[in-house]
N, C-alpha and C positions, 0 to 999 in steps of 0.2 A: 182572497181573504181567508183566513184561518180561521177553522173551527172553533167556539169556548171550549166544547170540547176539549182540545186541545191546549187551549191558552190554561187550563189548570195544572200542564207540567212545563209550562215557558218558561224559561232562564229570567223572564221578565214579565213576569204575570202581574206585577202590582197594575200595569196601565192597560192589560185585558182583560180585567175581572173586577168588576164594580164589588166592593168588600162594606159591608154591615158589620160595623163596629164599637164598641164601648172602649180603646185598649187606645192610648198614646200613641202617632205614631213613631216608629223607631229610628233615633239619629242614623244619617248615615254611617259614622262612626262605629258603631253597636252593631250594623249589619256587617259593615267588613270584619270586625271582630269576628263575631259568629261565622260569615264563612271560611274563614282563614280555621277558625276549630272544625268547623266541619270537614275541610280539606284534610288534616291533619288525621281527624277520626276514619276521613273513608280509608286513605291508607295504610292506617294501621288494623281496620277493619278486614282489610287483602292478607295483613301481614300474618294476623291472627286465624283466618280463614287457613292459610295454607299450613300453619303450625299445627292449628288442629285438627285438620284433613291427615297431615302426616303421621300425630297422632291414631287416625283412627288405622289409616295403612298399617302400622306397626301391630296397632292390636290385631290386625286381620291374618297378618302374616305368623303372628306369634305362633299359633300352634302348630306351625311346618316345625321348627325343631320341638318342641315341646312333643309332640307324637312322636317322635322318635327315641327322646327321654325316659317318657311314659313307660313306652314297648320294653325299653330296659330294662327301666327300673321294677316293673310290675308283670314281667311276660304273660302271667296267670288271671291278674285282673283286668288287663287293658286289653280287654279282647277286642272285635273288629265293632263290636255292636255300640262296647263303654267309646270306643272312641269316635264312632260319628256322633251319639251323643253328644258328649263334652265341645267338640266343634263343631256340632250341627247349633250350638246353646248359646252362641253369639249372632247367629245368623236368624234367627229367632227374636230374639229379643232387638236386633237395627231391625227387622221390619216392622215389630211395634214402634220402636223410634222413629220410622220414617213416617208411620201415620200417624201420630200423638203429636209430633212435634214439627211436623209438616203446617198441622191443626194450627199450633199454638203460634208458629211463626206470624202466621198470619192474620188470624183473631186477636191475639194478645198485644207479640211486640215480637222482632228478630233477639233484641237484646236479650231479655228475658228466655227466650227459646236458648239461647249461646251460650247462656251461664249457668242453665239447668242442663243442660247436656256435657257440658264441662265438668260438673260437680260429677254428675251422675257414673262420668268415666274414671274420675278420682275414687269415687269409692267402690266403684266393682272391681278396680284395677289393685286398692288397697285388699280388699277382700280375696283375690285371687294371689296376692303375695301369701297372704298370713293362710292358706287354706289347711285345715287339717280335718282327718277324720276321729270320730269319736274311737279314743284308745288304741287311735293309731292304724285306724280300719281302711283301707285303700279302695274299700268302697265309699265309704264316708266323703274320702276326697274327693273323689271323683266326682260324687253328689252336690259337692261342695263346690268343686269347680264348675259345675253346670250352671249352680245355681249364680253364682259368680259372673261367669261369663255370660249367661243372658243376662244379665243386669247392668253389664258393661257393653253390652250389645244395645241395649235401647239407646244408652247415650253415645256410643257411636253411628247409630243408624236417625239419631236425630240429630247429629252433625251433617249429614249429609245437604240437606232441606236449608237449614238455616244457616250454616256458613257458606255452601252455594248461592244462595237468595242475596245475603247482605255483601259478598264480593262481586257477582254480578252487577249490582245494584253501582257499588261505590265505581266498579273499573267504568259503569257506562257513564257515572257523573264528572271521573276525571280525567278517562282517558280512553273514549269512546273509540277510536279509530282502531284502539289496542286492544280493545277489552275481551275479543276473541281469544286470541295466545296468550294473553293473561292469564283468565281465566282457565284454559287448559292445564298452562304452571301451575298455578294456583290449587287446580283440583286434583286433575287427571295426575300429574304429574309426584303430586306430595303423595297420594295411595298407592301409586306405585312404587316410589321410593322409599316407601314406608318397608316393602318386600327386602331390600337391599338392608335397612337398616335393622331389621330385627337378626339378619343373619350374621352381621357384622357383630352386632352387640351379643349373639348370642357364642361366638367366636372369641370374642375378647376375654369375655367373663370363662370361657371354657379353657381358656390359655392362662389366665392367674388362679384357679380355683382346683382345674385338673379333673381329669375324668372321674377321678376317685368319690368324685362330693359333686356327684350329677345333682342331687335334690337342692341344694345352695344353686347350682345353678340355672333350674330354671326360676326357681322362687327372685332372684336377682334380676332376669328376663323380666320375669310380668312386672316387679314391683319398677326397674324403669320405665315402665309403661303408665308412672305416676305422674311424673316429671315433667312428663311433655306438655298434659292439659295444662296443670300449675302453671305455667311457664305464659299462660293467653289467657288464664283469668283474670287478671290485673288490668290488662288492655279491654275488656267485653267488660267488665263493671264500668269502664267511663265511657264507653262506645257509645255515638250519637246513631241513631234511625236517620236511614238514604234519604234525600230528597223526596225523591220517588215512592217510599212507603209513606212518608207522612204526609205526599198528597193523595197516594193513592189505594191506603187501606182501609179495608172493608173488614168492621169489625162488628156490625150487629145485619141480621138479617142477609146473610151472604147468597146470593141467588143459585146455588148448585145446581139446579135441574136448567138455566142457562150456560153455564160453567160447562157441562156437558154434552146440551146438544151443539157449543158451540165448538168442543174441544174433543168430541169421541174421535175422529180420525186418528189427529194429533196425538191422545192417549196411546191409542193401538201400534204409534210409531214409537215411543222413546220407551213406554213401557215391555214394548215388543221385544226390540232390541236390545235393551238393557238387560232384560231376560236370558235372552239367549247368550249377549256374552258374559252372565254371573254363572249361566249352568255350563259353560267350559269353564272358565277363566277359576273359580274357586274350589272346587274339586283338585284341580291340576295343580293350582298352588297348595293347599291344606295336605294331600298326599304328597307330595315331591316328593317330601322326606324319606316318604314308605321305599317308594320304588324304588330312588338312587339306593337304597340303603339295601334293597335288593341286588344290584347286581356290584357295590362294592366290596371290594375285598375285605374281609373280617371283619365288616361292619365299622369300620371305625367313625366313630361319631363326627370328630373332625373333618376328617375330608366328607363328608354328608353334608358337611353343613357347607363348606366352600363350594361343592356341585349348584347348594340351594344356592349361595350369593351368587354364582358365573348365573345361573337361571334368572333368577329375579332380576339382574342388571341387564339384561338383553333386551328385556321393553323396553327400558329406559330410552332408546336414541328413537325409539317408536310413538313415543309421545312425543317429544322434541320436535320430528317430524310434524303430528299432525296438529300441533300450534303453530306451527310456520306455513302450513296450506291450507289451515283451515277459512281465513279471509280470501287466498287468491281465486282456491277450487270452491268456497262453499263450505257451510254444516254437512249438509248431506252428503256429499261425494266423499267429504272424512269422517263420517260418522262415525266409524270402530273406532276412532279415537279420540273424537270429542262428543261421545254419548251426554255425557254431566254435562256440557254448555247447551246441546240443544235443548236437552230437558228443561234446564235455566232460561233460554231465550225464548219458549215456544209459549210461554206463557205470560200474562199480563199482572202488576204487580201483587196484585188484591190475592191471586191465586197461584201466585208463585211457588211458594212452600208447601202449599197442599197439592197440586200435581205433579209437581218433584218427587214430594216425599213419596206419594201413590204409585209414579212410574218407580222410580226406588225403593218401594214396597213391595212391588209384585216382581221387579230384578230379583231382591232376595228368596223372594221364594224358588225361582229359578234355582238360584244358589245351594237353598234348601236339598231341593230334586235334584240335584248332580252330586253334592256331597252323600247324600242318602246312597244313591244308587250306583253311587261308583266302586266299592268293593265288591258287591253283588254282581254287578259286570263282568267285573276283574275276574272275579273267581269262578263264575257259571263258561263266560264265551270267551275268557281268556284275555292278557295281559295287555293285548293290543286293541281290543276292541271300543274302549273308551274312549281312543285318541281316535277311529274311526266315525265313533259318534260323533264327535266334539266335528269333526271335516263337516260332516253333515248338518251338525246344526249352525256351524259358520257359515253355509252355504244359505240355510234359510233366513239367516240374519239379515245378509243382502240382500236379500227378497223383501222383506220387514222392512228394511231400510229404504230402500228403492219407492214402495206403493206406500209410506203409510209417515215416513220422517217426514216433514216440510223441510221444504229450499229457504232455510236464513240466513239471513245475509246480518250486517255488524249495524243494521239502524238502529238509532235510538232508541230505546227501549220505554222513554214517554209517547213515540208516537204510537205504537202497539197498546200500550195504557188509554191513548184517547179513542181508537179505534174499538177497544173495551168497554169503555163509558157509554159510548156513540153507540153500541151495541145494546147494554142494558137500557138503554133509557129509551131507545124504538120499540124495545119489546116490554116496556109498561112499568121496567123494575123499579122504584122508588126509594130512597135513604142515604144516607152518610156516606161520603166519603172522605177520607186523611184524619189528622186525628189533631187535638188542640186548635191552634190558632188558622192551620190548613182545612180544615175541613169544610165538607164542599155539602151542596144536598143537590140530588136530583132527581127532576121528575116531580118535583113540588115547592111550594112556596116556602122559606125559613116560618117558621112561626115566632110572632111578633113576643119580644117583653125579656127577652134573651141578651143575659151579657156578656155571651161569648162570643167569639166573631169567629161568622159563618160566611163561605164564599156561596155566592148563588150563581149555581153554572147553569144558565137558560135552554133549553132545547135547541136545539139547530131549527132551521127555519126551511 
């Protein structure tokens, strides 16, 4: 016999959950309607996920050729220090995104969290077009582009949270068996292609514009970096909430001190890992620029920039791969390449967003500490040192991965939600869950004179 528990994320919960009501009940008609939009919405919800993941990949990748730009353009002001600045200044501002709107995904609403992070990359991305300095000062810009770019940095680092959260969420409602390579595509997949597409774009525009009129071209660069969010706000203003949140969000009185002693292992595993591959993996992509541009002949900016696209397009069959093994081997035996779905799966809906955003909080600051320290390397123990760190902390990543990721496998993603419930409510927690006409109380009686309609999910027995 199945848990109540349980029965608050059944495909068929009207006839497991005795419902307290004042509200008509709903023609059959009216519910096929509604699911037939909800179907509709969760796959456009994947489509818009992956759009604006891509988006965030392109901003990420943008200043591999922009440092090289810069270096040109300013040899005297763009020294080693302005330029880890300026792209230390996105990486900065996503780890506030990841924890602000980690927050907000899951207190508030997904939708709400998708559309403020959207906005928010419109206008740092706008602001990073039109950048100047007072009278023309290249310190000014600089300044300008930092400030820029953290600001465009929150709303990418709170894309991470919340269009991971709501495409998990839709792929497990309509296409559970898949939702693992899915969701790889989906995530993994668009951030790194986002690598490939900033260098292409930034080749195109260098081929009609011409080396002559470097400044036109990167300002051309960031301001396509408009376009892409524009292009998903349209779909995330009429986006429906998963199933799954609207039975299973916790949005007053969030139990965090059980959230943790239930999840610190767990934590120490995606946030672990995720760490360690942001303090290689960003560093190596933000410089490329530098170094090819090092051993190229005369510097030519063009072939720079095609070394960077042959570089960026080599993960590419790397992800592909581990969407394709990630069901047969396991989360964990592919962890290096599906880090974002475990982080996604290891957690139950209420808190979905908030330990994404946190393990993707603390990735970044990894990111942080490798882009900081990677010229300082370079220049104290020499050219190749960096890459012998990066061996090393690949190696400890396995370790992280090995003792600390869990073994997930592609289950439903409501049964880990009742197993969640079933948990808060042994240990005393009390209150709401889902939100509107879903909503559940547990751990206590509805109080009477109410005319909203509440599910009462009884204790296990």
């Amino acid at each position: 016999m199945s848990s109540p528990l349980h029965a608050m994320y059944s495909r068929d919960d009207k006839k497991q959950i005795e419902v307290r009501t004042s509200v008509d009940v709903v023609p059959d008609l009216g519910k096929n309607a509604s699911t037939t939009a909800e179907k509709i919405s969760a796959y456009f919800t994947i489509a818009a996920a992956a759009l604006g993941l891509l988006s965030d990949g392109y901003q990420s990748y943008l200043m591999t050729a922009a440092n090289v730009i810069f270096e040109r353009l300013y040899p005297d002001d763009y020294t080693p220090t302005v330029a880890t600045r300026v792209s230390n200044a996105m990486l900065v501002g996503a780890l506030i995104g990841q924890l602000l709107i980690g927050l907000v995904c899951d207190r508030i609403g997904r939708k709400v969290a998708l559309v403020f992070t959207t906005l928010l990359i419109v206008l740092g991305a706008t602001l990073c077009t039109a950048a100047h300095g007072a009278h023309g000062s290249a310190k000014g810009l600089f300044w300008f582009l930092t400030f820029s770019r953290g600001l465009t940095g929150i709303g990418v680092g709170g894309e991470y949270p919340a269009a991971s959260a709501s495409a998990t969420e839709s792929a497990n409602e309509q296409m559970l068996s898949k939702r693992g390579p899915v969701f790889v595509m989906v995530t993994n997949f668009t951030l790194t292609f986002g690598g490939p597409l900033a260098s292409s774009v930034f080749l195109i525009v260098l081929s009609i514009v011409g080396e002559n009129h470097l400044s036109t071209v990167w300002r051309i660069c960031f301001g396509f970096g408009i376009f892409l969010p524009l292009g998903v706000l349209v779909f995330r203003l009429r986006m429906l909430s998963s199933e799954l949140y609207r039975k299973g969000a916790i949005k007053r009185r969030v139990p965090y001190q059980l959230v943790f002693k239930r999840h610190w292992k767990t934590l120490i595993g995606t946030s672990g890992a995720w760490f360690i591959f942001d303090f290689v993996a960003f560093p190596n992509a933000i410089f490329s620029g530098t170094i090819i541009s090092s051993v190229v002949h005369n510097g030519d900016i063009k072939k720079i920039a095609e070394w960077q696209l042959l570089l960026s397009s080599i993960t590419l069959p790397g992800v592909v791969i581990g969407a394709l093994l990630c069901n047969p081997l396991g989360r964990r035996n592919t962890a290096a390449g599906v880090i974002l779905l475990v982080s996604a799966e290891s957690y139950a809906t209420p808190i979905r967003g908030t330990c994404y955003g946190l393990s993707a909080a603390i990735a970044k600051v990894g990111a942080v500490i490798g882009v900081q320290a990677f010229a300082p390397i370079q220049k104290r123990l020499g050219a190749k040192w960096p890459f012998i760190i990066a061996a090393i902390a690949n190696f400890a990543g396995v370790l992280v991965t090995y003792f600390f990721v869990p073994h997930v496998t592609g289950a439903d993603l409501a049964d880990g939600d009742a197993r969640f419930m079933k948990y808060l409510e042994s240990n005393g927690w009390e209150g709401e869950v889902g939100e509107d006409e879903d909503r559940n109380l547990i751990g206590r009686e509805p109080s009477t004179g109410s005319g909203s309609a509440i599910n009462r999910v009884h204790p296990p027995n």
